[in-house]
C-alpha positions in Angstrom: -12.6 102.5 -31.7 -12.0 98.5 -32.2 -10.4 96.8 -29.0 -6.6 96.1 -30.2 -6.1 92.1 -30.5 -4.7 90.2 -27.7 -3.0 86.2 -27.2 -5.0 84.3 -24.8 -4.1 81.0 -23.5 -7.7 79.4 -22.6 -7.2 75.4 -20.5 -10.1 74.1 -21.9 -11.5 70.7 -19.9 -14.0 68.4 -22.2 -12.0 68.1 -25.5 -11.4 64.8 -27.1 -11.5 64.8 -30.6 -11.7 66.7 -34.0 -15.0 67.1 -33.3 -14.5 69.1 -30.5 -12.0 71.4 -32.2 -14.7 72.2 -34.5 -17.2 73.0 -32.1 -14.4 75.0 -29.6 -13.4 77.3 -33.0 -16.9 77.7 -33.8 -18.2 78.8 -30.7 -15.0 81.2 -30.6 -15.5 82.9 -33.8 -19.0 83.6 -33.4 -18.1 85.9 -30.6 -15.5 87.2 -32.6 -15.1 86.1 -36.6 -11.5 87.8 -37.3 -10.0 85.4 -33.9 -7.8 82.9 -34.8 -7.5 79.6 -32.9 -5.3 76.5 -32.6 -6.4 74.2 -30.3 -3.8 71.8 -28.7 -6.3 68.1 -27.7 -3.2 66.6 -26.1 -3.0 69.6 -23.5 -6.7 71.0 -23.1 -5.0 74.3 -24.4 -6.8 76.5 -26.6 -4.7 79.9 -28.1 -6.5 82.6 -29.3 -6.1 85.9 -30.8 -9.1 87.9 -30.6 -10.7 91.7 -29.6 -12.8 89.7 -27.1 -12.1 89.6 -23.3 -10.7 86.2 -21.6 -14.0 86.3 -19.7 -16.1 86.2 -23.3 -14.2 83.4 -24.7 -14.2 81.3 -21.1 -18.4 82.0 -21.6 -18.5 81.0 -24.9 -16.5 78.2 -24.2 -19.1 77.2 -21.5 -22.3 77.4 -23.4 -20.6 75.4 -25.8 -20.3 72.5 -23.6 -16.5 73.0 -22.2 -15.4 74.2 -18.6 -12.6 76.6 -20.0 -10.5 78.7 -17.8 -8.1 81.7 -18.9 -4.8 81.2 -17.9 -3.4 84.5 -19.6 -5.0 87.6 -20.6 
């Protein structure tokens, strides 16, 4: 059975430009291809709906090359 999708608000520290929106969606939909993301630069904020866990996207975020932290979900 497919985990239902959930909202996660991710701070995400590191991001500074396009680029990095890019790279954060990326990383994000490789762990899960249907998520959908919107990344807010001015904030460090990162929304995503996904099947994955808060702790998968925070990891993915890592390896990436961004200190992410969930602050829901």
């Amino acid at each position: 059975m497919e985990e239902p999708r959930k909202d996660l608000l991710m701070q995400v520290d590191g991001m500074t430009c396009q680029g990095c929106v890019t790279s954060v969606t990326k990383a994000i939909q490789r762990l899960d291809p249907g998520a959908t993301v919107e990344v807010d630069l001015d904030h460090g904020r990162v929304h995503v709906t996904t099947r994955a866990q808060s702790v998968e996207v925070a990891r993915a975020l890592d390896a990436a090359g961004y200190e992410a932290r969930a602050m829901t979900g």
